[in-house]
N, CA, C and O atoms as a Tripos MOL2 file, in Angstrom:
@<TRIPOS>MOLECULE
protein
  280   279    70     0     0
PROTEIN
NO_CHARGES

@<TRIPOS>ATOM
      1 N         -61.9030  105.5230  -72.8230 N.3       1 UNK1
      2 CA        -63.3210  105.1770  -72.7450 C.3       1 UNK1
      3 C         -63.6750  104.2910  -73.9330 C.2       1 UNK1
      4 O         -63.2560  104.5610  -75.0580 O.2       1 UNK1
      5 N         -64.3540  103.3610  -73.7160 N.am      2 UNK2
      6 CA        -64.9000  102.4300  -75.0130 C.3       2 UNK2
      7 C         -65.3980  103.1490  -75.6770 C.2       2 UNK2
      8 O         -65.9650  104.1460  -75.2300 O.2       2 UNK2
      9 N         -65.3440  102.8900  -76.8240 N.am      3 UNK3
     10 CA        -65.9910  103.5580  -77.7700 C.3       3 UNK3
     11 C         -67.7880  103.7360  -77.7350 C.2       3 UNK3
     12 O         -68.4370  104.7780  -77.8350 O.2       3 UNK3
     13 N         -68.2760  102.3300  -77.5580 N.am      4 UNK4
     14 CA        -70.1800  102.6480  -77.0300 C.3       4 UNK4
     15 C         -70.0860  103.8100  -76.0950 C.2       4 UNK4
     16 O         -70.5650  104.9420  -76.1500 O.2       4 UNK4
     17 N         -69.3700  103.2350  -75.2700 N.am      5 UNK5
     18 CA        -69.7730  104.0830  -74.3770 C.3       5 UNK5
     19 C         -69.7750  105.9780  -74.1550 C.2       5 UNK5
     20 O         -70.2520  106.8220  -73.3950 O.2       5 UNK5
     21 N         -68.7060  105.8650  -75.6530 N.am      6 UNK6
     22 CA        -68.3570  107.3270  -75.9580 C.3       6 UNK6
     23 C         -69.1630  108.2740  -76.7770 C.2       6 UNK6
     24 O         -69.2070  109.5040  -76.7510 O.2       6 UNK6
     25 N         -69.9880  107.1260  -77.7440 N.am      7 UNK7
     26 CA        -70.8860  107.5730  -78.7500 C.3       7 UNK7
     27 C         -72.7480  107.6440  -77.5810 C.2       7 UNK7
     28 O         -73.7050  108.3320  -77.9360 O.2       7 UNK7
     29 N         -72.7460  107.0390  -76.6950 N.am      8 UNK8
     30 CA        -74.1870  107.0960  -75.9940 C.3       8 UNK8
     31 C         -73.0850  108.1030  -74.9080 C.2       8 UNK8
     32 O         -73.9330  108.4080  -74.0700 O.2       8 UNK8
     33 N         -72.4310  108.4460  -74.6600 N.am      9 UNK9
     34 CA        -72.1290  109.9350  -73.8030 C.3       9 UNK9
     35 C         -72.2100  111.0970  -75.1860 C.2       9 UNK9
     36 O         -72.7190  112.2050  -75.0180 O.2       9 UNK9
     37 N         -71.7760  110.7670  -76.2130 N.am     10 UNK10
     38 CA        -72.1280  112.0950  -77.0830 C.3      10 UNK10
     39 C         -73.8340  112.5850  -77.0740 C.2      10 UNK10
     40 O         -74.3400  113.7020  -77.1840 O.2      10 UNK10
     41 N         -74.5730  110.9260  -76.8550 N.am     11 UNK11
     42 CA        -76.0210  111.6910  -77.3930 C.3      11 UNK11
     43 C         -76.7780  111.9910  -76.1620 C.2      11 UNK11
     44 O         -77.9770  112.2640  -76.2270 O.2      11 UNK11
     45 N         -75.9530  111.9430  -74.7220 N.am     12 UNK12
     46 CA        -76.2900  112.0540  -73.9650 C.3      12 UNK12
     47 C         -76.6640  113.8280  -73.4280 C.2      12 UNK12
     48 O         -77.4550  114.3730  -72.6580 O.2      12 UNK12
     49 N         -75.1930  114.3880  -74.6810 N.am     13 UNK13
     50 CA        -74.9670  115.8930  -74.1960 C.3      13 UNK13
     51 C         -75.7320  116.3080  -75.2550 C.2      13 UNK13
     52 O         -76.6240  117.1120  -74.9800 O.2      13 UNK13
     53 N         -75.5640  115.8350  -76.8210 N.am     14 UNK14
     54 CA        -76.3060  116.2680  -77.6980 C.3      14 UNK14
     55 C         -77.5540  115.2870  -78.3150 C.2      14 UNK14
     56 O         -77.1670  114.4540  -79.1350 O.2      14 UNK14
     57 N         -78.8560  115.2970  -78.0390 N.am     15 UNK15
     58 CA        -79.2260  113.9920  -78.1230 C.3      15 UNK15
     59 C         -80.1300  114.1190  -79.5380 C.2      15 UNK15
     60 O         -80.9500  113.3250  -79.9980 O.2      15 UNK15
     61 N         -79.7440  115.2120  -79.9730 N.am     16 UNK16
     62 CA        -80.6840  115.6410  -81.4830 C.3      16 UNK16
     63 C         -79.5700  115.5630  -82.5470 C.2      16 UNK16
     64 O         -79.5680  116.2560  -83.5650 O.2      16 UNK16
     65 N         -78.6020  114.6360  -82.2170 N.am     17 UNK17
     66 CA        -77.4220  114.5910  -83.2010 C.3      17 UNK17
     67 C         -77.3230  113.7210  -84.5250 C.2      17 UNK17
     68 O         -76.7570  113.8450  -85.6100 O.2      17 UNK17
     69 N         -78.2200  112.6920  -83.8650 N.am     18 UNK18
     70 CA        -78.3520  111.4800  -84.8700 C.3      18 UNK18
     71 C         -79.2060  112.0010  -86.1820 C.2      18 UNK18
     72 O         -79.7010  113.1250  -86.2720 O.2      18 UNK18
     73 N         -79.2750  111.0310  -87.1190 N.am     19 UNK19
     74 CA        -80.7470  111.1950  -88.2290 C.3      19 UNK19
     75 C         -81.6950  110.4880  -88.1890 C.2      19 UNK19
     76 O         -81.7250  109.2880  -87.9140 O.2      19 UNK19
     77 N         -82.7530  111.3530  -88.5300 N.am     20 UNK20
     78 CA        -84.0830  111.1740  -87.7310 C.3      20 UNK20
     79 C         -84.3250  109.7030  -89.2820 C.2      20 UNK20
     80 O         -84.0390  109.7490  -90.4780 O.2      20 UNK20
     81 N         -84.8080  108.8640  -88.6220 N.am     21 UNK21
     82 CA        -85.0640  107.4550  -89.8700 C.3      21 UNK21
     83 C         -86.7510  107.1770  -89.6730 C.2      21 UNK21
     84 O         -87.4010  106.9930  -88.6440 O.2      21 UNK21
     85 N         -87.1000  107.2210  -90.8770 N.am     22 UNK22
     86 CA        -88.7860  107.1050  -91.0270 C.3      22 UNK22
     87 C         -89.2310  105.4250  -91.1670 C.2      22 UNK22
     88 O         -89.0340  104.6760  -92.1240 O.2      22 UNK22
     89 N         -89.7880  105.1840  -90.0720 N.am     23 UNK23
     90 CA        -90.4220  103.8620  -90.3400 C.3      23 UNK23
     91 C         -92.0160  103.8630  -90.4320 C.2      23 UNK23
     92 O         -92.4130  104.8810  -89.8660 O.2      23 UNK23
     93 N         -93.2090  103.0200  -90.9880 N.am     24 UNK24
     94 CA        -94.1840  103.0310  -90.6630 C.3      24 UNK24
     95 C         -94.9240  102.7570  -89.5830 C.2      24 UNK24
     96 O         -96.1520  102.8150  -89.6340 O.2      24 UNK24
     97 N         -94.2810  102.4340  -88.5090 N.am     25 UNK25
     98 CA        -94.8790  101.8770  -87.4620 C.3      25 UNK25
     99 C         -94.6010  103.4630  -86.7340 C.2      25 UNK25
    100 O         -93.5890  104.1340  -86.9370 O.2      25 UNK25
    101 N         -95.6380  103.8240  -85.9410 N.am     26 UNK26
    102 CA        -96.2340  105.0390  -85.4700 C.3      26 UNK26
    103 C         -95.4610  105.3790  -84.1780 C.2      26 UNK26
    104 O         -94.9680  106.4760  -83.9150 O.2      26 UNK26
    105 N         -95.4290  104.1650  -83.3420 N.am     27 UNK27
    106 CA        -94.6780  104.3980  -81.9500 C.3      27 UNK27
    107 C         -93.0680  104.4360  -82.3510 C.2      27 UNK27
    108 O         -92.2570  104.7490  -81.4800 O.2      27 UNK27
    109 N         -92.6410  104.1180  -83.6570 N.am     28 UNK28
    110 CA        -90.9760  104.6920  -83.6540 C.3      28 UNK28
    111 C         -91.0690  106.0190  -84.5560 C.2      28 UNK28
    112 O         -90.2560  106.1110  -85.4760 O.2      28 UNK28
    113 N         -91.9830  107.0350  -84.3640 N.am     29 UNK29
    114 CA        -91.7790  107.8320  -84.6920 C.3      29 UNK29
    115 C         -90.6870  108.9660  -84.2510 C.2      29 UNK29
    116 O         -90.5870  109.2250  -83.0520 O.2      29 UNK29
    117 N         -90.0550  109.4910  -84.9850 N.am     30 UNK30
    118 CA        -88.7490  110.4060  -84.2210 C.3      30 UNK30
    119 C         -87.7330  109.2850  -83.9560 C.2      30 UNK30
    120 O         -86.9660  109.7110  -83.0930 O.2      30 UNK30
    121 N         -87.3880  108.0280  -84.3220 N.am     31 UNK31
    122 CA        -86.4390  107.7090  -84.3900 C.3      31 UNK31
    123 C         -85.2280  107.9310  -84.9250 C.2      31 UNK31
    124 O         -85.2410  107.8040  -86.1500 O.2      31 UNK31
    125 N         -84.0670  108.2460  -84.4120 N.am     32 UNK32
    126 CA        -82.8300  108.2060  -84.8440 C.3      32 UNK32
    127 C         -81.6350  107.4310  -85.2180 C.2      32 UNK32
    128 O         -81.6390  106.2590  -84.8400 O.2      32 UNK32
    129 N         -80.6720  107.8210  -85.8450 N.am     33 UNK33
    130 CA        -79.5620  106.6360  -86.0870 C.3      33 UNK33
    131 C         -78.2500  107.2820  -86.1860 C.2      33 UNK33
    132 O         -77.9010  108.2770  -86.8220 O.2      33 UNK33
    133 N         -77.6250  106.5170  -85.4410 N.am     34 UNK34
    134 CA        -76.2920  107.3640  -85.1280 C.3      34 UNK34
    135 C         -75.1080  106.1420  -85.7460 C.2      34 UNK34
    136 O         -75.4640  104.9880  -85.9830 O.2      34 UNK34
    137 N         -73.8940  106.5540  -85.9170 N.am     35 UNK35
    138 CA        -72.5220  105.4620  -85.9990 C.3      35 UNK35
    139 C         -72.0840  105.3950  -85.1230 C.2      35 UNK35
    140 O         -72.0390  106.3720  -84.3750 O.2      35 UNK35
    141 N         -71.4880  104.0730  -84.7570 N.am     36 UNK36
    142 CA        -70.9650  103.5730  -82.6930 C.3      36 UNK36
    143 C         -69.4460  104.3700  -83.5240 C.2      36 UNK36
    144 O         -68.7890  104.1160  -84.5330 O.2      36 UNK36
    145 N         -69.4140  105.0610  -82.8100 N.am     37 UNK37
    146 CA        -67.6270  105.7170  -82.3740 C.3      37 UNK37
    147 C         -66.7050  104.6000  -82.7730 C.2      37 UNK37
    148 O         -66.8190  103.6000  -82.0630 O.2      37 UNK37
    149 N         -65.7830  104.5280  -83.7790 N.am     38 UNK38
    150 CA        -64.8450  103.5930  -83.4980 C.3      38 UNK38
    151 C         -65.1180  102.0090  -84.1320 C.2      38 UNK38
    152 O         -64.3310  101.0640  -84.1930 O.2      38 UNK38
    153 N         -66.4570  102.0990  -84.5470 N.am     39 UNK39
    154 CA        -66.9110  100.6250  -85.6810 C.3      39 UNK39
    155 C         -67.7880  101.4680  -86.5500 C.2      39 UNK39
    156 O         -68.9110  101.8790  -86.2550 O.2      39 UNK39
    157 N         -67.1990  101.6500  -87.5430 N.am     40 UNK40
    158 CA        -67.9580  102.2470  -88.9420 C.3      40 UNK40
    159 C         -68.9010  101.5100  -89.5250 C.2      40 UNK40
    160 O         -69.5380  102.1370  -90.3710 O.2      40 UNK40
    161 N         -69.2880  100.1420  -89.3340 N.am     41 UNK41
    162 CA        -70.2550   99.5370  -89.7510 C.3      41 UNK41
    163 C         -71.1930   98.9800  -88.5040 C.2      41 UNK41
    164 O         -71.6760   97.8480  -88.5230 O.2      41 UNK41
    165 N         -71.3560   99.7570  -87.6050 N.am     42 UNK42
    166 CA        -72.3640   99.4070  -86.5730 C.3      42 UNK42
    167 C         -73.3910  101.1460  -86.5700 C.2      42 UNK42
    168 O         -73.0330  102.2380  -87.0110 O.2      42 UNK42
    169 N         -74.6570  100.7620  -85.9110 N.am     43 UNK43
    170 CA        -75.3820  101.7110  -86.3320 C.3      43 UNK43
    171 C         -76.3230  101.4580  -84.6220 C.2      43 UNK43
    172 O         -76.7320  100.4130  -84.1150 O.2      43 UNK43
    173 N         -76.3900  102.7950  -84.1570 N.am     44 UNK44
    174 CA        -76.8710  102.6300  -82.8490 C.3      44 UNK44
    175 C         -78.6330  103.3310  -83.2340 C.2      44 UNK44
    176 O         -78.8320  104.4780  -83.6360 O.2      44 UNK44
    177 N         -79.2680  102.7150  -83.0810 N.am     45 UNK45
    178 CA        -80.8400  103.6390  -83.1470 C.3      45 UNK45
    179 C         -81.6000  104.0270  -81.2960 C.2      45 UNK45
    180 O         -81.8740  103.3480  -80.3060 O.2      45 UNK45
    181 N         -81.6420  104.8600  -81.5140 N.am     46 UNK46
    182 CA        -81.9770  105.3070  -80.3100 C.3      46 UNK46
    183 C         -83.7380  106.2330  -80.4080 C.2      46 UNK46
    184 O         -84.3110  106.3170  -81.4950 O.2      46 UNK46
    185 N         -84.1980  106.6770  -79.4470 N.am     47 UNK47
    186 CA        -85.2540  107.9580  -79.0750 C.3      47 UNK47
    187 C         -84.8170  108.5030  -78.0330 C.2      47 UNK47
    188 O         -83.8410  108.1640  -77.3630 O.2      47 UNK47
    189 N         -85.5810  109.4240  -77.8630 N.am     48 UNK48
    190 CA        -85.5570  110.3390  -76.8930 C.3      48 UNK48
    191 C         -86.6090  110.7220  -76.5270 C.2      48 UNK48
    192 O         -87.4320  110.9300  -77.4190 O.2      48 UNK48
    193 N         -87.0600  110.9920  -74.9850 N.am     49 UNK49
    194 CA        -88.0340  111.4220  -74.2870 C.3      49 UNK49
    195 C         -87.7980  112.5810  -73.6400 C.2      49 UNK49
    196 O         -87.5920  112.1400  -72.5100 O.2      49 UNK49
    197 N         -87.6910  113.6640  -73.5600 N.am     50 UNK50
    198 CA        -87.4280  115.1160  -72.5720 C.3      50 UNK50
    199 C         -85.7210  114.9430  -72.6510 C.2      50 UNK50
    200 O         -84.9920  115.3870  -73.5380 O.2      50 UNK50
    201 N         -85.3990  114.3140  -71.6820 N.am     51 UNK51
    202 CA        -83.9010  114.6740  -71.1470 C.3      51 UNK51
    203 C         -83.3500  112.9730  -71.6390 C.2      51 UNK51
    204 O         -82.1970  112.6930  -71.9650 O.2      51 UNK51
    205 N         -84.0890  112.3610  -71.6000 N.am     52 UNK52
    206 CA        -83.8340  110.4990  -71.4570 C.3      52 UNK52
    207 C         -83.6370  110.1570  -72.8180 C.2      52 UNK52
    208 O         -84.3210  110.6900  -73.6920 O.2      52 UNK52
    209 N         -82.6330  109.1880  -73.1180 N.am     53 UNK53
    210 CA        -81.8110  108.7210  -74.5130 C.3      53 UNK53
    211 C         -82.0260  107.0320  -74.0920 C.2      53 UNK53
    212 O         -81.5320  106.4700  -73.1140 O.2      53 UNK53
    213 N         -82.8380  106.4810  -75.0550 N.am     54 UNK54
    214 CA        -83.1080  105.2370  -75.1590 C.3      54 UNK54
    215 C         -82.9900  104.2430  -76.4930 C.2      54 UNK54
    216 O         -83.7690  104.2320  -77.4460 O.2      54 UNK54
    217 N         -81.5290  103.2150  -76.2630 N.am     55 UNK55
    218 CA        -80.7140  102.9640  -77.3080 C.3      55 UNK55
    219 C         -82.3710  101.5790  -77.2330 C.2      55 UNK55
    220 O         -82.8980  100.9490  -76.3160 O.2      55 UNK55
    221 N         -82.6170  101.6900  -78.7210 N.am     56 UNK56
    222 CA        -83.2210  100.7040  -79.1860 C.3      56 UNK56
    223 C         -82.8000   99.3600  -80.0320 C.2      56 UNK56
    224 O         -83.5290   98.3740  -80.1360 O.2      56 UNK56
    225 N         -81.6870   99.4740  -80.5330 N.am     57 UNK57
    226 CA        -81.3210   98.1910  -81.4450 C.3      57 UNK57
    227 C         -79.6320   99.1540  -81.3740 C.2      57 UNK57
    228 O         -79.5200  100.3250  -81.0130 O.2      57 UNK57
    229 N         -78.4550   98.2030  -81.8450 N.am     58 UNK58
    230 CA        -77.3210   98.3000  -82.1740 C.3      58 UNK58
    231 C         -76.9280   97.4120  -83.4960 C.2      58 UNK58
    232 O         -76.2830   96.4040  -83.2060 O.2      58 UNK58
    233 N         -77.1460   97.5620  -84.6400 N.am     59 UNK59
    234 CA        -77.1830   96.7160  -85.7520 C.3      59 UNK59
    235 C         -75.9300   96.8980  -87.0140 C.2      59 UNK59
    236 O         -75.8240   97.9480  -87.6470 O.2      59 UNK59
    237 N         -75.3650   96.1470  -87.1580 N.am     60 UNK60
    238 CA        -74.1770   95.9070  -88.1480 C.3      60 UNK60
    239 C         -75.0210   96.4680  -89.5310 C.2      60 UNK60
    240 O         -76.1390   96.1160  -89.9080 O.2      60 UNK60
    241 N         -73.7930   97.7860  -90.3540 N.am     61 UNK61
    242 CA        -74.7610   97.7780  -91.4130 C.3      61 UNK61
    243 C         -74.7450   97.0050  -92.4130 C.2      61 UNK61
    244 O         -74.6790   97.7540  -93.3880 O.2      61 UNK61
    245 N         -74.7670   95.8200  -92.8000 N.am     62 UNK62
    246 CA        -75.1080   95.2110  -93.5020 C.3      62 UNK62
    247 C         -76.4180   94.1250  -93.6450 C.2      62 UNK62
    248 O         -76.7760   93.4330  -94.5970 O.2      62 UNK62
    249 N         -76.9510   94.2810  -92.3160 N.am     63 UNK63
    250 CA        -78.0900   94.1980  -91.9790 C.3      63 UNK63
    251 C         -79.0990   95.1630  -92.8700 C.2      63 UNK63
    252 O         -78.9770   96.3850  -92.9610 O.2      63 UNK63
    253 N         -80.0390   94.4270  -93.4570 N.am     64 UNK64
    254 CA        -81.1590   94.7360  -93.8860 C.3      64 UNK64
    255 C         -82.0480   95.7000  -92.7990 C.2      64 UNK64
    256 O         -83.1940   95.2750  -92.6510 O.2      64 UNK64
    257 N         -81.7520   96.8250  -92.0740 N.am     65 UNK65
    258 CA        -82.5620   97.1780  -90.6530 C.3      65 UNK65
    259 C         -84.3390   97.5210  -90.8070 C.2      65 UNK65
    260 O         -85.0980   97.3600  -89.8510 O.2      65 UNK65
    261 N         -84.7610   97.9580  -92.0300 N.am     66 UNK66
    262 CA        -86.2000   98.5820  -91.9200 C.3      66 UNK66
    263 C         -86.7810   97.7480  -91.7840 C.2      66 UNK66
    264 O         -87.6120   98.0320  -90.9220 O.2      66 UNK66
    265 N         -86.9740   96.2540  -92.2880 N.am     67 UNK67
    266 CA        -87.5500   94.6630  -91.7290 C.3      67 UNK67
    267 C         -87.4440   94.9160  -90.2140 C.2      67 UNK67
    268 O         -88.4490   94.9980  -89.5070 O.2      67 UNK67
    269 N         -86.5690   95.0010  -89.8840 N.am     68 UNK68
    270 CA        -86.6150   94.7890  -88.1170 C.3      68 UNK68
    271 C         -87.5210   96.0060  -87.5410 C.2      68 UNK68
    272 O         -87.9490   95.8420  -86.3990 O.2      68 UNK68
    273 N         -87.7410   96.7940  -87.9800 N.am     69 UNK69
    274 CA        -88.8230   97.9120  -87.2230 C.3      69 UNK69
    275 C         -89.8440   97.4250  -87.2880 C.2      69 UNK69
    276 O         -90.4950   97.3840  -86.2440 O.2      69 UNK69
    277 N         -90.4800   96.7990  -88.6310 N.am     70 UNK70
    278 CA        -91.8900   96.7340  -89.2110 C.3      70 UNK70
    279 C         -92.5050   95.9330  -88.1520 C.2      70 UNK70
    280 O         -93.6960   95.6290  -88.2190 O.2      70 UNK70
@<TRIPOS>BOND
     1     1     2 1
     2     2     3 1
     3     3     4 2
     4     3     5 am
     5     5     6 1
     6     6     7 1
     7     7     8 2
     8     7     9 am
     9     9    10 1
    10    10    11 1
    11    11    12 2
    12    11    13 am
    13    13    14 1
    14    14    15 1
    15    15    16 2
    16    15    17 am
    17    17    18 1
    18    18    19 1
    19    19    20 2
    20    19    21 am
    21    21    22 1
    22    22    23 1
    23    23    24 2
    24    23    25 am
    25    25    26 1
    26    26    27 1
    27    27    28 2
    28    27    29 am
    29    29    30 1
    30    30    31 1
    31    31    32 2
    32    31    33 am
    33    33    34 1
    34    34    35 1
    35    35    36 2
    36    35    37 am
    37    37    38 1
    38    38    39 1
    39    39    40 2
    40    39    41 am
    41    41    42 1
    42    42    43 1
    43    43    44 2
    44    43    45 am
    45    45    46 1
    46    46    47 1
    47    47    48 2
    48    47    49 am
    49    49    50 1
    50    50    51 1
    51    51    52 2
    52    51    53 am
    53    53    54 1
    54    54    55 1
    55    55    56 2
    56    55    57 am
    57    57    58 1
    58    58    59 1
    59    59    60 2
    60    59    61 am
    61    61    62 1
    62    62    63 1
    63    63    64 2
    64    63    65 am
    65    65    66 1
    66    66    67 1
    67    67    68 2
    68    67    69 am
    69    69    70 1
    70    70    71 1
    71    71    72 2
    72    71    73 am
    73    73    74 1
    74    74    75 1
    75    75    76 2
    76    75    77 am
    77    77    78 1
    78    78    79 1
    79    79    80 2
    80    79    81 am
    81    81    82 1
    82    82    83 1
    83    83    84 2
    84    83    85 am
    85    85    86 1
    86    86    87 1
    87    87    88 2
    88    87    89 am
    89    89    90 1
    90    90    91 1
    91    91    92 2
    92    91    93 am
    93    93    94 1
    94    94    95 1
    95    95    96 2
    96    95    97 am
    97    97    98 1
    98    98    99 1
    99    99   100 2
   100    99   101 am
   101   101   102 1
   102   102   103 1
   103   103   104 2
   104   103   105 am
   105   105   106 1
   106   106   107 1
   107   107   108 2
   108   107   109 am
   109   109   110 1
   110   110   111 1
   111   111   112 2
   112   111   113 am
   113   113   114 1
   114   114   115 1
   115   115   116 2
   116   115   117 am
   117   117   118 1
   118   118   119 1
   119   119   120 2
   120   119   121 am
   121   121   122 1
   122   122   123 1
   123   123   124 2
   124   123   125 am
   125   125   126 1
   126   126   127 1
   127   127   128 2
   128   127   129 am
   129   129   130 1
   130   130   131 1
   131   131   132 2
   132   131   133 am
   133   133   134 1
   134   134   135 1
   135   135   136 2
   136   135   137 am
   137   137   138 1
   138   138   139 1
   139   139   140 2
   140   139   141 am
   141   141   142 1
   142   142   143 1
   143   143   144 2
   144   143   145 am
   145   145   146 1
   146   146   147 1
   147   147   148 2
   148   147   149 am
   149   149   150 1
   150   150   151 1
   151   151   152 2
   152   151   153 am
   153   153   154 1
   154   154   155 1
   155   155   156 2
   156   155   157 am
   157   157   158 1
   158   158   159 1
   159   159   160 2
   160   159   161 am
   161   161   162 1
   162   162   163 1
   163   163   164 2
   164   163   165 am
   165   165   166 1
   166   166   167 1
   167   167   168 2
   168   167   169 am
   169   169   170 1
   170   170   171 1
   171   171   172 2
   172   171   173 am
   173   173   174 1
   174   174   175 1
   175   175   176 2
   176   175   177 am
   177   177   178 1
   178   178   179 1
   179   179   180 2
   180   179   181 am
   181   181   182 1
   182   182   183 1
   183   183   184 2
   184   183   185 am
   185   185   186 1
   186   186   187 1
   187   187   188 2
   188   187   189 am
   189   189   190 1
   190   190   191 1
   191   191   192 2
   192   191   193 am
   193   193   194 1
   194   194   195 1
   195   195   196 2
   196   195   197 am
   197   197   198 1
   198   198   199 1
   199   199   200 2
   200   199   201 am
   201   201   202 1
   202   202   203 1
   203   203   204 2
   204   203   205 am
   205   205   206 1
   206   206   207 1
   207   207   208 2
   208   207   209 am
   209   209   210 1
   210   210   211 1
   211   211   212 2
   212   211   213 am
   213   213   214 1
   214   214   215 1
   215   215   216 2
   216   215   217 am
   217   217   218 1
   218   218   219 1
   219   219   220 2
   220   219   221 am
   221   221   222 1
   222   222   223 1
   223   223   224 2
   224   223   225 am
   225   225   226 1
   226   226   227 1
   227   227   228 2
   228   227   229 am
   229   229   230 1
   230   230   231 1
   231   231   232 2
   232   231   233 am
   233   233   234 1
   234   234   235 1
   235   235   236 2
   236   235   237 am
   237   237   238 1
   238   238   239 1
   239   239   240 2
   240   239   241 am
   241   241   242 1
   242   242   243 1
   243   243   244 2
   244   243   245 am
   245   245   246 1
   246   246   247 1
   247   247   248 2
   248   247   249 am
   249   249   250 1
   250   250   251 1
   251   251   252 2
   252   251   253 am
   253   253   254 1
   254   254   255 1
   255   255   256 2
   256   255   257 am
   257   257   258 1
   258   258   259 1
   259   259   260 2
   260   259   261 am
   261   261   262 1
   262   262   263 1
   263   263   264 2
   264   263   265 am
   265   265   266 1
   266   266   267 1
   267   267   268 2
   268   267   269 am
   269   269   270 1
   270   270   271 1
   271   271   272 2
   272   271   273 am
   273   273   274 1
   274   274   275 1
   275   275   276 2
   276   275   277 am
   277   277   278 1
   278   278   279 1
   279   279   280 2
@<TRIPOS>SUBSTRUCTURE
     1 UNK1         2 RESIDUE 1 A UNK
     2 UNK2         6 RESIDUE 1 A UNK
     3 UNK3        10 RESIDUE 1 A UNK
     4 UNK4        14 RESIDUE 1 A UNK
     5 UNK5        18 RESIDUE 1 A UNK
     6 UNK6        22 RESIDUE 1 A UNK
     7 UNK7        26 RESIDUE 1 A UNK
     8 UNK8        30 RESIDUE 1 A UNK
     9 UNK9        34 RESIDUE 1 A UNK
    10 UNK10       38 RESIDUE 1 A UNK
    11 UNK11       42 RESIDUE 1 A UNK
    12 UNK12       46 RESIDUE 1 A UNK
    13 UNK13       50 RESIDUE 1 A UNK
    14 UNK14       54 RESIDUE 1 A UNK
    15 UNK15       58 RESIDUE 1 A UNK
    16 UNK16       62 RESIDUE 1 A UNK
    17 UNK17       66 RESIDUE 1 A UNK
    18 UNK18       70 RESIDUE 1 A UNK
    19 UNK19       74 RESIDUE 1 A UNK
    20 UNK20       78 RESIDUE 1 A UNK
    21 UNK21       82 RESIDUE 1 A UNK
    22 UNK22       86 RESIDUE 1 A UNK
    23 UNK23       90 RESIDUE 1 A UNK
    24 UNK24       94 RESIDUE 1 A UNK
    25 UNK25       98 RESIDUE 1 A UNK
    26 UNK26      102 RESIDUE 1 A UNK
    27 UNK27      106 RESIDUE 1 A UNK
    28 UNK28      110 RESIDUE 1 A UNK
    29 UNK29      114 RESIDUE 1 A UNK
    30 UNK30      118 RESIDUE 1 A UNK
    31 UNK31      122 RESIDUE 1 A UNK
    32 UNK32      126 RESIDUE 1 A UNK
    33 UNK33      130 RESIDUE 1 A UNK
    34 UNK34      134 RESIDUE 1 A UNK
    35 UNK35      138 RESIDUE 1 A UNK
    36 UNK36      142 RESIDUE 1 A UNK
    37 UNK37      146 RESIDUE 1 A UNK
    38 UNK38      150 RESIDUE 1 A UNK
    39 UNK39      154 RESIDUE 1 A UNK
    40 UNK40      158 RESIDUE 1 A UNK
    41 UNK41      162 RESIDUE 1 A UNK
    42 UNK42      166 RESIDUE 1 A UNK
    43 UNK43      170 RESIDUE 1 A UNK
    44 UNK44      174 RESIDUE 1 A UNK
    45 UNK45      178 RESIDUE 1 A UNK
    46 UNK46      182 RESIDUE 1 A UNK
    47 UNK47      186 RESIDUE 1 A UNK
    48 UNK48      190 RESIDUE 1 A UNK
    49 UNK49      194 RESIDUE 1 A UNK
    50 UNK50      198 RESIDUE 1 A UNK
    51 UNK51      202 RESIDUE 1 A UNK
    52 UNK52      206 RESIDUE 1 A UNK
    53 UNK53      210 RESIDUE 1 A UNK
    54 UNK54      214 RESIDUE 1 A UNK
    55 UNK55      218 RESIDUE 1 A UNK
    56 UNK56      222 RESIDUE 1 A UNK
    57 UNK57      226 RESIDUE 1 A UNK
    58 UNK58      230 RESIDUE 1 A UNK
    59 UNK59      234 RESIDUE 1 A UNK
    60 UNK60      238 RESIDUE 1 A UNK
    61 UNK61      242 RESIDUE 1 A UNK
    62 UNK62      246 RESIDUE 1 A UNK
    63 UNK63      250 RESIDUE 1 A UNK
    64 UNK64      254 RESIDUE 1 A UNK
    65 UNK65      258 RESIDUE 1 A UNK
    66 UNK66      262 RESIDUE 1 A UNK
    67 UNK67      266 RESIDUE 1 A UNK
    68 UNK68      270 RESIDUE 1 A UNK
    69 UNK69      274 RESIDUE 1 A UNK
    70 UNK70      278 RESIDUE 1 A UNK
């Protein structure tokens, strides 16, 4: 299995796995951030709604990321 595809089946079973990342903008509240399986410098941010896992950005960490929320 690809590796994405292994790390969005992990948060699929566990979807409170990631860390919760604080931005100021109100509607990404409860955002999370997980590592893609298999690339140590990629960073998957996702939410969650009830049962539903919704990947929001996939960003290399060397990316500056809290600019991109604001």
């Amino acid at each position: 299995m690809p590796t994405l595809e292994a790390t969005v089946a992990q948060l699929v079973a566990l979807p409170g796995m990631g860390s919760v990342r604080q931005f100021r903008r109100t509607d990404l509240k409860g955002v999370r951030m997980i590592p893609v399986t298999g690339f140590e410098h990629y960073l998957l941010f996702y939410s969650t709604t009830g049962t539903r896992v919704k990947v929001l950005r996939i960003l290399h960490t060397a990316r500056d990321f809290p600019p991109l929320f604001a």
